[in-house]
N, C-alpha and C positions, 0 to 999 in steps of 0.2 A: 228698633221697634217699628219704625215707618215700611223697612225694606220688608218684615217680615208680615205685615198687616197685608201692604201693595199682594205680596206672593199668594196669598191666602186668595185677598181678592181675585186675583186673575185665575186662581186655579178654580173658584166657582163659579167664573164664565165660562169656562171651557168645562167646566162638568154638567150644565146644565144642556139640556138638548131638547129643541122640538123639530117640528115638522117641516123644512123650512116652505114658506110660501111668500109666493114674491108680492108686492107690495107697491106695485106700479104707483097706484094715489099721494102713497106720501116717499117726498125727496129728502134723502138725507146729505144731500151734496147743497148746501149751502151757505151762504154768509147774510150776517145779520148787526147793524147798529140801531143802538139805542142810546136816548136821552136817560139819565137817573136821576133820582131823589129821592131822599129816604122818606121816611115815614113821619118822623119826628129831625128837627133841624133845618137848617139851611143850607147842605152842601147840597151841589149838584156837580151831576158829572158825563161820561158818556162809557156805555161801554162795547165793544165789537167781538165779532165770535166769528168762528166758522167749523163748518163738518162737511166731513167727505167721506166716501165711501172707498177703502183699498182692498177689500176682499168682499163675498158674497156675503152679509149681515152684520160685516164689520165697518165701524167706523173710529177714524178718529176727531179728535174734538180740540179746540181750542178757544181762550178768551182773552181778552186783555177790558181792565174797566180801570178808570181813572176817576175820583172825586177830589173834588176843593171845597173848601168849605173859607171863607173870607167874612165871615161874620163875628168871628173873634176878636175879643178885641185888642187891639194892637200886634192882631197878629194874622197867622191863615196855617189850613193844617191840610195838607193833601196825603191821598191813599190811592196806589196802585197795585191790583192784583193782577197775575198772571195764570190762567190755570190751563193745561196739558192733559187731557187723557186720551184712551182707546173705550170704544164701547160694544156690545156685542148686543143686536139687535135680531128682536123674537116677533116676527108679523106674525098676530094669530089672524088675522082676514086682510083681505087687500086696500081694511081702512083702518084696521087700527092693530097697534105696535106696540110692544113693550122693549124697556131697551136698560141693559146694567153696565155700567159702567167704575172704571179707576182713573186716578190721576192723583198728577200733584198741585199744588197751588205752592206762588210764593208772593207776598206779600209786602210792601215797602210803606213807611209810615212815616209824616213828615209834619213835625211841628216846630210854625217859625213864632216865637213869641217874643217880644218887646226886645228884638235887634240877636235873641239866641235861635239855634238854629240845632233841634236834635231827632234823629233817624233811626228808626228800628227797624231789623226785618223778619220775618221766619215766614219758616217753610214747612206744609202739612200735606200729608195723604189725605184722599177723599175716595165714599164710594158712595154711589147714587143709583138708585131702583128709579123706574118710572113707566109712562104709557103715555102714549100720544095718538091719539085720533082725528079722522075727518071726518065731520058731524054733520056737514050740508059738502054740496059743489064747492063753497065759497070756506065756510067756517070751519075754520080747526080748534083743538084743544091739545095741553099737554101739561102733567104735572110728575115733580120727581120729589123724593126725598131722601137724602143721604146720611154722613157722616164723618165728619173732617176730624181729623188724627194730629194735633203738630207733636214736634219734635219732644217733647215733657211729657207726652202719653197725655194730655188734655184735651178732650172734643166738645164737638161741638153739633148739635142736629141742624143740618140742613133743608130747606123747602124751597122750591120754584114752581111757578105754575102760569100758564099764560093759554092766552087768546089769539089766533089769528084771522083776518078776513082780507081772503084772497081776490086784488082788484081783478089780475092776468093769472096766469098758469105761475108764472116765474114771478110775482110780484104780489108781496102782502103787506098790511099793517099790523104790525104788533103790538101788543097789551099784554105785561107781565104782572111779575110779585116775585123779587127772591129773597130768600132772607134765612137768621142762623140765628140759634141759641144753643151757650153755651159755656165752654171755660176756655176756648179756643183762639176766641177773639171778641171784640165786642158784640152783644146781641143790637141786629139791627133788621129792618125791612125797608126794601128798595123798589120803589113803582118805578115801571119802565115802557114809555113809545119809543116806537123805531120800526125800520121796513127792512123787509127781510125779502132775499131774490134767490131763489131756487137757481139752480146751477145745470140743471140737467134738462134736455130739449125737449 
């Protein structure tokens, strides 16, 4: 079900077509950390990304986020995801973007409680609509929302949405929000700082 959702997805980026126009303002060759915490609890964690640019409005994408949460008691519960995609990126003006994207996510789950020690994992398709914008010299915006697939045919709605203000050309602060509900995995929301360094001269 996962390969056949992915195949779908991919075959609606590549049937979708506009006009391409280049997009000098925004860099999609970059990497990015961030601080995490959810909304509700106590874990905190970090997570890192990066995107690059291998073909004319193609990109591919990656993450890795790690949370601990030590507030349990007599115990601690860590989570790390991994997610993988390609995205296929649509400048309608030379400040703002739209961009759709697939991947995979895999996910590891780890609860140690009073001396036991048990590990889940799985692993889901995702696809993600979005738009990003340059709204000043300095301040960007961007917000997506998708749909995570795991392996039981269970989803889940996805949302991210963030703020950037650009100190340099290659150098920003970041201000998010991501977060999921669903049957996929737990429903949570994740506030995120972190600086983000454009990659291209």
């Amino acid at each position: 079900m996962r390969s056949k959702k992915l195949t779908i997805g991919a075959a609606l980026l590549g049937a979708v077509s506009f006009t391409p126009v280049q997009a000098d303002v925004l860099s999609w060759n970059f990497t990015q950390v961030s601080y995490t915490r959810p909304a509700d609890g106590d874990a905190q964690g970090i997570a890192a990304m990066v995107s690059a640019n291998f073909a004319r409005n193609w990109v591919v994408e990656g993450e890795v986020e790690h949370a601990e949460d030590d507030s349990v008691s007599g115990g601690q519960i860590r989570q790390t995801r991994y997610d993988v995609g390609i995205g296929r990126v649509f400048p309608f003006t030379d400040r703002v973007s739209g961009i759709a994207s697939v991947g995979l996510s895999h996910v590891e789950y780890t609860e140690k409680l009073a001396g036991d020690s048990n590990s889940i994992g799985f692993n889901a398709a995702y696809l993600k609509v979005g738009i990003r914008g340059r709204i000043t010299d300095r301040l960007e915006a961007d917000a997506r929302v998708g749909i995570l697939a795991d392996d039981e045919d269970t989803s889940d709605l996805l949302y991210e949405a963030g703020v950037r203000y650009h100190f340099t050309h290659n150098f920003a602060l970041s201000l998010g929000v991501v977060g999921s509900e669903g049957d996929a995995s737990i429903d949570e929301t994740l506030y995120r700082i972190g600086v983000r360094f454009d990659l291209d001269e």
